[in-house]
C-alpha positions as CSV (number, residue, x, y, z in Angstrom):
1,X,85.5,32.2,-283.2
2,X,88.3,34.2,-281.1
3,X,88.6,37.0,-283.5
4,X,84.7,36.7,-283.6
5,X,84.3,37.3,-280.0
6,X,87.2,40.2,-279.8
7,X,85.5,41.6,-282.6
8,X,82.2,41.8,-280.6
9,X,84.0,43.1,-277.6
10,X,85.1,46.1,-279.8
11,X,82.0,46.5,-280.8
12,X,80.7,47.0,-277.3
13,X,83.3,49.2,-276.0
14,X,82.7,51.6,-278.9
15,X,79.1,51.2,-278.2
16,X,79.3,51.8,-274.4
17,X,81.3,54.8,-275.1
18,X,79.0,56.1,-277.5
19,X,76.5,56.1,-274.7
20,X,78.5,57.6,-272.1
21,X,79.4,60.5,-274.6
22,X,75.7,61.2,-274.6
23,X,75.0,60.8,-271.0
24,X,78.6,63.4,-270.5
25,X,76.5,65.8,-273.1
26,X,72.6,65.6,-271.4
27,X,74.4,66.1,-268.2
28,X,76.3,68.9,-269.5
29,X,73.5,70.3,-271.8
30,X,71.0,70.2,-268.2
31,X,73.6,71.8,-266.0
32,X,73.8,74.4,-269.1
33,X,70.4,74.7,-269.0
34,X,69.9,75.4,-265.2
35,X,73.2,78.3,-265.1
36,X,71.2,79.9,-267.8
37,X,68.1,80.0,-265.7
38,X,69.9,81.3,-262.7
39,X,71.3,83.4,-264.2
40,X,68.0,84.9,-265.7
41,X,66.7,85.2,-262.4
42,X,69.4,87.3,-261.1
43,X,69.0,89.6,-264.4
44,X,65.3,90.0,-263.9
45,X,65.9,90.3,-259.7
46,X,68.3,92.8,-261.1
47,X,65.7,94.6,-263.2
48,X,62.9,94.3,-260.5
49,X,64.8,96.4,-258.4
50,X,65.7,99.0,-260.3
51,X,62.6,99.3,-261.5
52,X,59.4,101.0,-259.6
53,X,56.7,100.8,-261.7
54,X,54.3,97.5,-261.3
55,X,53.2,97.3,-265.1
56,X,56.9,96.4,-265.8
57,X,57.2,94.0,-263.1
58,X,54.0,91.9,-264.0
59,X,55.1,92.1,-267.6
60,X,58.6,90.5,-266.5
61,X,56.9,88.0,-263.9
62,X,54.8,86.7,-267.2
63,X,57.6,86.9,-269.7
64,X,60.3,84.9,-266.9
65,X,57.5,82.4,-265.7
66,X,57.4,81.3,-269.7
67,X,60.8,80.5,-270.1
68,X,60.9,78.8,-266.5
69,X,57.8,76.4,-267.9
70,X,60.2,75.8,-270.9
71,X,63.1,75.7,-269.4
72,X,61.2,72.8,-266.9
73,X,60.2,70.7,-270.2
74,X,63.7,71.2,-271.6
75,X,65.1,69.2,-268.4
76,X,62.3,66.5,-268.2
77,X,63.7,66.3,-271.6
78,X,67.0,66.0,-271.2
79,X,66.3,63.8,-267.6
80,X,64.5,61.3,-270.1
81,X,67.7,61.4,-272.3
82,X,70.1,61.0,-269.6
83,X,67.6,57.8,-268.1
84,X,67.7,56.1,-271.9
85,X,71.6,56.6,-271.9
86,X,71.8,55.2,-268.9
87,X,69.7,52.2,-269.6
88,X,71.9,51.7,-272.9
89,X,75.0,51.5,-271.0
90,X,73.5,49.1,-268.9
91,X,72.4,46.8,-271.7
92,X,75.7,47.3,-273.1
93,X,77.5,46.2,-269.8
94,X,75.7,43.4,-269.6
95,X,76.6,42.2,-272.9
96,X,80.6,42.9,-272.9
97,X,80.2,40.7,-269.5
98,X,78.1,38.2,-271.2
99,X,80.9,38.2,-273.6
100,X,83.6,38.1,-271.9
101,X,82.4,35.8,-269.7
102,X,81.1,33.8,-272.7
103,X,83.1,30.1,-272.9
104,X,85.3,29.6,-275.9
């Protein structure tokens, strides 16, 4: 029963750090995702300026509001990953203390 119990302790732990791995890589993989659009915006604020003709700037208003719309459903995405993560580390939590806790 003891080696039972450690053995679902191990479990756990590996579980919970499983999860925490893939909250670490949403979190990473959002914040990835919003230097990139920064970063676009300064290239096309960039390009804006330099250029002085108003076909190329509604052209580039069109193309950068696309990629913000899918850059917005990439991090409702990801936010949805990062909340199930989340909610798995929770449930695993909860059952390394309900082991641990568990009598013997």
């Amino acid at each position: 029963a003891d080696s039972e119990a450690r053995e679902a302790r191990m479990q756990a732990a590996l579980v919970e750090e499983a999860a925490k791995a893939a909250v670490a890589r949403a979190e990473a993989a959002q914040a990835k995702a919003l230097r990139d659009a920064e970063r676009e915006r300064k290239t096309a604020l960039r390009a804006t300026l330099l250029s002085s003709r108003a076909v190329q700037h509604r052209r580039r208003y069109k193309e950068l509001k696309s990629r913000l719309a899918q850059l917005l459903v990439a991090q409702e995405s990801l936010k949805e990953q990062l909340r199930s993560a989340r909610r798995g580390i929770g449930k695993l939590t909860e059952e390394r203390t309900f082991l641990l806790v568990r009598p013997q």
